[in-house]
N, C-alpha and C positions, 0 to 999 in steps of 0.2 A: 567405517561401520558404526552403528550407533543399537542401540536396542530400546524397545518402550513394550513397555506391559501385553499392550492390547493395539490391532489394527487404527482405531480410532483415536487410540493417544498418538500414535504416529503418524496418522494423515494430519492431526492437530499441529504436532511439533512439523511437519512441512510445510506448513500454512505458515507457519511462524516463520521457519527462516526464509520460506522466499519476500514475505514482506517486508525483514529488517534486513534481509539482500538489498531489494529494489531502495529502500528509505536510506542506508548506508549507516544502520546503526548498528553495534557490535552485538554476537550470541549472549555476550555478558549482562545483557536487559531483556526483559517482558517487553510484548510489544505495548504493553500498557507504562514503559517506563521505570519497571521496579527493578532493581539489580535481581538477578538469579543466583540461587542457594543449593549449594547441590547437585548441579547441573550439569551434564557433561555436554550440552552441545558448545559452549565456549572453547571446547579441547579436543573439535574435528578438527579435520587437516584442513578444511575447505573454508575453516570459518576464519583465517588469516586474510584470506581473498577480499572478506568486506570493505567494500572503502567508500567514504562518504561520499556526495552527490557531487558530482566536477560542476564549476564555477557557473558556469552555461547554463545549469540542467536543475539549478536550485534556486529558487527565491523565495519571498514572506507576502502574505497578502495585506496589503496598507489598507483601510474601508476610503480613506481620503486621496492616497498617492497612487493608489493599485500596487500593480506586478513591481517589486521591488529586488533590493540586493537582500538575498538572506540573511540575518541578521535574529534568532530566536530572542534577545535578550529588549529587542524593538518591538517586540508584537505587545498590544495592546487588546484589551477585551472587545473592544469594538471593532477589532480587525479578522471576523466572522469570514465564511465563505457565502458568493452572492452570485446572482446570477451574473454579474460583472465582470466578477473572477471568470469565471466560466468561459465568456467571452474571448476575454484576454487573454486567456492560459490555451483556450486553443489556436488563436491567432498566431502567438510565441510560438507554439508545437509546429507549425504550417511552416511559419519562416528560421525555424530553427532546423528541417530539416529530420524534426521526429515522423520517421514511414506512420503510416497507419495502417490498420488492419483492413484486408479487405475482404467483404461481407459477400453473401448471396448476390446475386446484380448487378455485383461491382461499387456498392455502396461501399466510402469508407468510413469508418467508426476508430476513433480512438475511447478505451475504457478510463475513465478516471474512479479511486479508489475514495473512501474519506471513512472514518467512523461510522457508529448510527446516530450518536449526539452531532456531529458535524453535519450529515445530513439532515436529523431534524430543523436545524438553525437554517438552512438553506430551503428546505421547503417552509419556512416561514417568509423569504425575500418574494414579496411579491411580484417582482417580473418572473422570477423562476416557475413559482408558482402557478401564474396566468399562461408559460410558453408550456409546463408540462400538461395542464387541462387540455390547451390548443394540439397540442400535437398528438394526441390522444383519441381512439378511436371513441367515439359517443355508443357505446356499449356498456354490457357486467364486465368487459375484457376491460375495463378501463384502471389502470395502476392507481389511480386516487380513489377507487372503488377497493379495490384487490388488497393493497396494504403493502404492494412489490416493494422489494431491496431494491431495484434496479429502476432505474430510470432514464428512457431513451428519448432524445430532442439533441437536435442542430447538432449531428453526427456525433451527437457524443453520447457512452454507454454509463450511466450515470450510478456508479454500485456503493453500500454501506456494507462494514464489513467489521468485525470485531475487532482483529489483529491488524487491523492498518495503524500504525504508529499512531502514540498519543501519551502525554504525559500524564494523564488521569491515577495511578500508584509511583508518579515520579517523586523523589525525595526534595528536587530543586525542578520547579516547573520553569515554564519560560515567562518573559517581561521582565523589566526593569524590578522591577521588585520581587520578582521569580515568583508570580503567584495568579497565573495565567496559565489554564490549560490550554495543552494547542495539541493539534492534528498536522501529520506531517500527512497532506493529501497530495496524491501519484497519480500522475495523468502518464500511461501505458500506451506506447505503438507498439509495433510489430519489432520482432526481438527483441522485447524490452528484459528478459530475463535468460540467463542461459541455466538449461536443467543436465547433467550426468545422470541416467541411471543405469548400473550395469551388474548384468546377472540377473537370476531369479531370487528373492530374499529366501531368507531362513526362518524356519520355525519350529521351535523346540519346545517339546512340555514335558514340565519335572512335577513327580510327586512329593509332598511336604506330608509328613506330620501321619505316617499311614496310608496315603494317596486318600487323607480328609481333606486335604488343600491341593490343587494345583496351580502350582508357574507356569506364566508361556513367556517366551520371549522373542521379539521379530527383530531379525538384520536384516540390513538393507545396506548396499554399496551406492551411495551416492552423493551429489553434488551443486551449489549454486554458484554464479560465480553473472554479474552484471556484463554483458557486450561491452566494449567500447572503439571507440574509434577517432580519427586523427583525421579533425576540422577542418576543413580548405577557409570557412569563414571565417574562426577566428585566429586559428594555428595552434589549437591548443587540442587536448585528448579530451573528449568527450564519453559520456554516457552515452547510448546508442540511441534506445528507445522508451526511456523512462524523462519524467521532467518533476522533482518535485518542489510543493507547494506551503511551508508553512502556513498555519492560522490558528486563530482563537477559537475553542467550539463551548 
Protein backbone atom coordinates (compact mmCIF):
# COMPACT_ATOMS: atom_id res chain seq x y z
CA UNK A 1 0.00 0.00 0.00
CA UNK A 2 1.51 3.38 -0.57
CA UNK A 3 -0.44 6.76 -0.39
CA UNK A 4 0.12 10.16 -2.54
CA UNK A 5 -1.66 13.44 -1.95
CA UNK A 6 -3.67 13.61 -5.17
CA UNK A 7 -4.73 11.04 -8.25
CA UNK A 8 -2.13 12.68 -10.55
CA UNK A 9 0.87 12.38 -8.06
CA UNK A 10 0.08 8.72 -8.22
CA UNK A 11 -0.40 7.95 -11.72
CA UNK A 12 2.99 10.12 -11.81
CA UNK A 13 4.83 7.92 -9.08
CA UNK A 14 3.47 4.76 -11.49
CA UNK A 15 4.92 5.92 -14.32
CA UNK A 16 7.98 6.10 -12.40
CA UNK A 17 8.26 2.77 -10.94
CA UNK A 18 7.19 0.94 -14.08
CA UNK A 19 10.16 2.63 -15.97
CA UNK A 20 12.92 2.11 -13.24
CA UNK A 21 11.15 -1.75 -13.21
CA UNK A 22 11.71 -2.08 -17.03
CA UNK A 23 15.47 -0.15 -16.79
CA UNK A 24 16.49 -2.18 -13.59
CA UNK A 25 17.16 0.69 -11.54
CA UNK A 26 16.41 0.71 -7.75
CA UNK A 27 13.05 3.05 -6.09
CA UNK A 28 16.15 4.60 -4.16
CA UNK A 29 16.65 7.19 -7.65
CA UNK A 30 14.60 9.67 -9.79
CA UNK A 31 14.26 8.50 -12.98
CA UNK A 32 16.32 11.47 -13.74
CA UNK A 33 19.12 9.88 -11.66
CA UNK A 34 19.02 11.83 -8.24
CA UNK A 35 19.07 9.70 -5.00
CA UNK A 36 15.39 10.28 -3.32
CA UNK A 37 14.77 12.08 0.05
CA UNK A 38 12.02 11.09 1.94
CA UNK A 39 10.49 8.77 -0.03
CA UNK A 40 8.75 5.81 0.72
CA UNK A 41 8.53 4.05 -2.48
CA UNK A 42 12.18 2.47 -1.85
CA UNK A 43 10.23 0.65 1.47
CA UNK A 44 7.35 -1.43 -0.73
CA UNK A 45 7.51 -5.00 -0.63
CA UNK A 46 7.56 -5.02 -4.39
CA UNK A 47 10.40 -2.86 -4.73
CA UNK A 48 13.03 -5.79 -3.67
CA UNK A 49 11.81 -7.52 -6.97
CA UNK A 50 13.98 -4.75 -9.11
CA UNK A 51 16.79 -6.36 -10.81
CA UNK A 52 18.96 -5.13 -13.23
CA UNK A 53 18.73 -5.94 -17.00
CA UNK A 54 20.07 -9.83 -17.52
CA UNK A 55 23.27 -10.02 -19.72
CA UNK A 56 21.11 -10.63 -23.07
CA UNK A 57 18.82 -8.00 -22.74
CA UNK A 58 21.32 -4.98 -22.04
CA UNK A 59 23.84 -3.27 -24.02
CA UNK A 60 25.59 0.49 -24.82
CA UNK A 61 25.24 2.18 -28.24
CA UNK A 62 29.18 2.59 -29.71
CA UNK A 63 28.35 5.54 -32.79
CA UNK A 64 31.62 3.50 -34.29
CA UNK A 65 31.30 -0.42 -32.98
CA UNK A 66 27.32 -0.26 -32.68
CA UNK A 67 25.33 -2.69 -30.41
CA UNK A 68 27.79 -3.51 -27.77
CA UNK A 69 28.47 -5.22 -24.11
CA UNK A 70 26.96 -2.77 -21.56
CA UNK A 71 29.45 -1.09 -20.20
CA UNK A 72 28.05 2.87 -18.80
CA UNK A 73 31.57 3.91 -17.85
CA UNK A 74 32.52 3.24 -22.01
CA UNK A 75 29.91 5.56 -23.49
CA UNK A 76 31.39 8.48 -24.87
CA UNK A 77 29.36 11.83 -26.06
CA UNK A 78 29.42 10.77 -29.56
CA UNK A 79 27.77 7.59 -28.84
CA UNK A 80 24.12 9.43 -29.45
CA UNK A 81 21.13 7.36 -30.54
CA UNK A 82 20.86 7.00 -34.69
CA UNK A 83 18.90 5.75 -37.06
CA UNK A 84 21.59 2.80 -36.96
CA UNK A 85 20.89 1.97 -33.49
CA UNK A 86 17.41 1.59 -34.41
CA UNK A 87 18.18 -0.84 -37.04
CA UNK A 88 20.17 -2.93 -35.02
CA UNK A 89 18.24 -2.90 -31.80
CA UNK A 90 15.58 -4.30 -33.65
CA UNK A 91 17.31 -6.95 -35.68
CA UNK A 92 18.74 -8.02 -31.83
CA UNK A 93 14.96 -7.90 -30.64
CA UNK A 94 13.93 -10.35 -33.82
CA UNK A 95 16.82 -12.84 -33.15
CA UNK A 96 16.78 -12.66 -29.54
CA UNK A 97 13.39 -13.96 -29.42
CA UNK A 98 11.76 -10.37 -27.93
CA UNK A 99 7.42 -11.19 -28.96
CA UNK A 100 6.20 -8.05 -30.33
CA UNK A 101 3.07 -6.63 -30.15
CA UNK A 102 0.58 -7.23 -32.35
CA UNK A 103 -1.44 -4.37 -33.90
CA UNK A 104 -4.71 -3.95 -35.90
CA UNK A 105 -4.02 -6.27 -39.03
CA UNK A 106 -1.76 -8.27 -37.58
CA UNK A 107 1.05 -5.60 -37.97
CA UNK A 108 3.69 -6.18 -35.43
CA UNK A 109 5.14 -3.11 -33.55
CA UNK A 110 7.66 -3.16 -30.96
CA UNK A 111 7.64 0.34 -28.68
CA UNK A 112 10.95 1.73 -28.01
CA UNK A 113 11.12 4.28 -25.07
CA UNK A 114 14.09 7.18 -24.88
CA UNK A 115 13.95 10.82 -23.30
CA UNK A 116 12.83 14.13 -25.16
CA UNK A 117 16.71 15.26 -25.21
CA UNK A 118 17.40 11.63 -26.60
CA UNK A 119 14.83 11.98 -29.06
CA UNK A 120 15.69 15.36 -30.22
CA UNK A 121 19.46 14.09 -30.92
CA UNK A 122 17.80 11.30 -33.07
CA UNK A 123 15.50 13.50 -35.10
CA UNK A 124 18.70 15.44 -35.98
CA UNK A 125 20.33 11.91 -37.64
CA UNK A 126 19.61 12.43 -41.02
CA UNK A 127 18.45 8.83 -42.22
CA UNK A 128 15.98 8.80 -39.25
CA UNK A 129 14.83 11.93 -40.33
CA UNK A 130 14.51 11.36 -44.27
CA UNK A 131 12.60 7.43 -43.23
CA UNK A 132 10.12 9.44 -40.73
CA UNK A 133 9.23 12.20 -43.59
CA UNK A 134 8.92 9.08 -45.99
CA UNK A 135 6.76 7.10 -44.11
CA UNK A 136 4.54 9.73 -43.26
CA UNK A 137 1.25 10.47 -44.66
CA UNK A 138 1.82 14.03 -47.05
CA UNK A 139 -1.08 15.60 -45.01
CA UNK A 140 -1.67 18.30 -41.59
CA UNK A 141 -1.71 14.50 -40.16
CA UNK A 142 1.79 14.53 -40.70
CA UNK A 143 4.00 14.12 -37.15
CA UNK A 144 6.86 16.58 -38.56
CA UNK A 145 3.92 18.85 -39.01
CA UNK A 146 2.04 17.91 -35.52
CA UNK A 147 5.17 18.18 -33.09
CA UNK A 148 4.03 14.13 -32.01
CA UNK A 149 5.85 12.27 -29.00
CA UNK A 150 5.55 9.31 -31.06
CA UNK A 151 7.03 8.25 -34.06
CA UNK A 152 5.97 5.31 -36.25
CA UNK A 153 8.45 3.75 -39.04
CA UNK A 154 9.97 0.03 -39.95
CA UNK A 155 7.43 -1.45 -37.26
CA UNK A 156 8.71 0.47 -34.62
CA UNK A 157 6.61 2.81 -32.13
CA UNK A 158 9.05 5.48 -31.63
CA UNK A 159 7.92 7.46 -27.97
CA UNK A 160 9.93 10.34 -25.87
CA UNK A 161 8.94 10.28 -22.38
CA UNK A 162 10.14 12.15 -19.38
CA UNK A 163 10.63 9.32 -16.77
CA UNK A 164 12.64 7.08 -19.15
CA UNK A 165 15.91 6.77 -17.35
CA UNK A 166 18.56 9.23 -17.54
CA UNK A 167 21.38 10.62 -15.66
CA UNK A 168 20.53 14.41 -16.15
CA UNK A 169 20.26 15.14 -11.72
CA UNK A 170 22.78 12.10 -11.45
CA UNK A 171 25.56 12.97 -8.86
CA UNK A 172 28.18 10.65 -10.94
CA UNK A 173 27.00 10.52 -14.69
CA UNK A 174 28.33 7.99 -16.99
CA UNK A 175 31.89 7.99 -19.21
CA UNK A 176 35.12 7.61 -18.20
CA UNK A 177 35.27 10.64 -16.66
CA UNK A 178 31.66 10.39 -15.27
CA UNK A 179 30.67 13.43 -17.13
CA UNK A 180 28.34 12.15 -19.77
CA UNK A 181 24.76 12.07 -19.73
CA UNK A 182 23.16 9.12 -21.04
CA UNK A 183 19.54 7.63 -21.53
CA UNK A 184 19.07 4.13 -20.56
CA UNK A 185 16.61 3.70 -23.95
CA UNK A 186 13.91 0.32 -23.77
CA UNK A 187 12.86 -1.33 -26.70
CA UNK A 188 9.38 -3.04 -25.20
CA UNK A 189 7.58 -6.35 -26.69
CA UNK A 190 4.84 -7.98 -25.52
CA UNK A 191 4.96 -8.85 -21.78
CA UNK A 192 7.47 -6.74 -21.39
CA UNK A 193 6.35 -5.72 -17.85
CA UNK A 194 4.27 -7.47 -15.23
CA UNK A 195 1.37 -5.13 -13.37
CA UNK A 196 -0.62 -6.48 -9.85
CA UNK A 197 -3.50 -4.50 -9.14
CA UNK A 198 -5.84 -5.64 -6.45
CA UNK A 199 -8.96 -4.20 -5.00
CA UNK A 200 -10.48 -1.00 -5.39
CA UNK A 201 -8.09 1.87 -3.96
CA UNK A 202 -8.99 4.05 -1.00
CA UNK A 203 -9.84 7.45 -0.45
CA UNK A 204 -9.88 9.35 2.56
CA UNK A 205 -10.42 13.17 3.40
CA UNK A 206 -9.44 14.79 6.68
CA UNK A 207 -10.18 18.21 7.81
CA UNK A 208 -7.19 20.48 8.99
CA UNK A 209 -7.11 23.74 10.77
CA UNK A 210 -11.21 24.13 11.11
CA UNK A 211 -11.99 22.07 7.81
CA UNK A 212 -9.82 25.57 6.28
CA UNK A 213 -7.48 22.93 4.88
CA UNK A 214 -8.22 19.51 3.57
CA UNK A 215 -6.05 16.15 3.19
CA UNK A 216 -6.91 13.33 0.88
CA UNK A 217 -5.08 10.48 0.64
CA UNK A 218 -5.15 7.51 -2.13
CA UNK A 219 -4.10 3.69 -1.47
CA UNK A 220 -3.63 1.43 -3.76
CA UNK A 221 -2.71 -2.49 -3.41
CA UNK A 222 -0.17 -2.91 -6.00
CA UNK A 223 2.69 -4.24 -8.04
CA UNK A 224 5.77 -4.45 -10.67
CA UNK A 225 7.68 -6.97 -11.00
CA UNK A 226 9.83 -7.62 -14.87
CA UNK A 227 8.74 -11.30 -16.81
CA UNK A 228 11.52 -13.50 -17.18
CA UNK A 229 12.36 -16.54 -18.55
CA UNK A 230 14.78 -19.58 -19.13
CA UNK A 231 16.87 -19.33 -22.69
CA UNK A 232 16.96 -22.34 -24.84
CA UNK A 233 19.58 -20.06 -26.85
CA UNK A 234 21.76 -19.10 -24.50
CA UNK A 235 20.95 -21.18 -21.18
CA UNK A 236 20.80 -18.56 -19.22
CA UNK A 237 17.45 -16.63 -17.44
CA UNK A 238 16.47 -13.75 -19.40
CA UNK A 239 14.22 -10.76 -19.40
CA UNK A 240 11.22 -11.57 -21.22
CA UNK A 241 10.25 -8.58 -23.37
CA UNK A 242 12.20 -5.53 -22.61
CA UNK A 243 15.91 -5.06 -24.25
CA UNK A 244 17.67 -2.08 -22.90
CA UNK A 245 19.87 0.34 -24.49
CA UNK A 246 22.48 2.69 -23.01
CA UNK A 247 23.52 6.11 -24.87
CA UNK A 248 24.70 9.56 -24.76
CA UNK A 249 21.75 12.34 -25.27
Amino acid sequence: MFSAHSSRQSADRLDQMAFLTLSGVSYAYTTNGQARVGSDLPNLAFAADVSAPTSNRHFRWDAVEGLTTADTSSIAAADTPSWKMLVELKALAEESFVKPIRMDGGVSVYNVFMTPTALSVLKQDTDCLANIRNSAPRSNDNVLFKGSDSYYVDGLAIHSYRHVYNTRRATTKWGSGHDVDGCRILLCGAQALGFADIGMPEWTEKGFDYDNRQGIAYGKILGFKKPKFASLESGTTEDFGVICVDVAQ
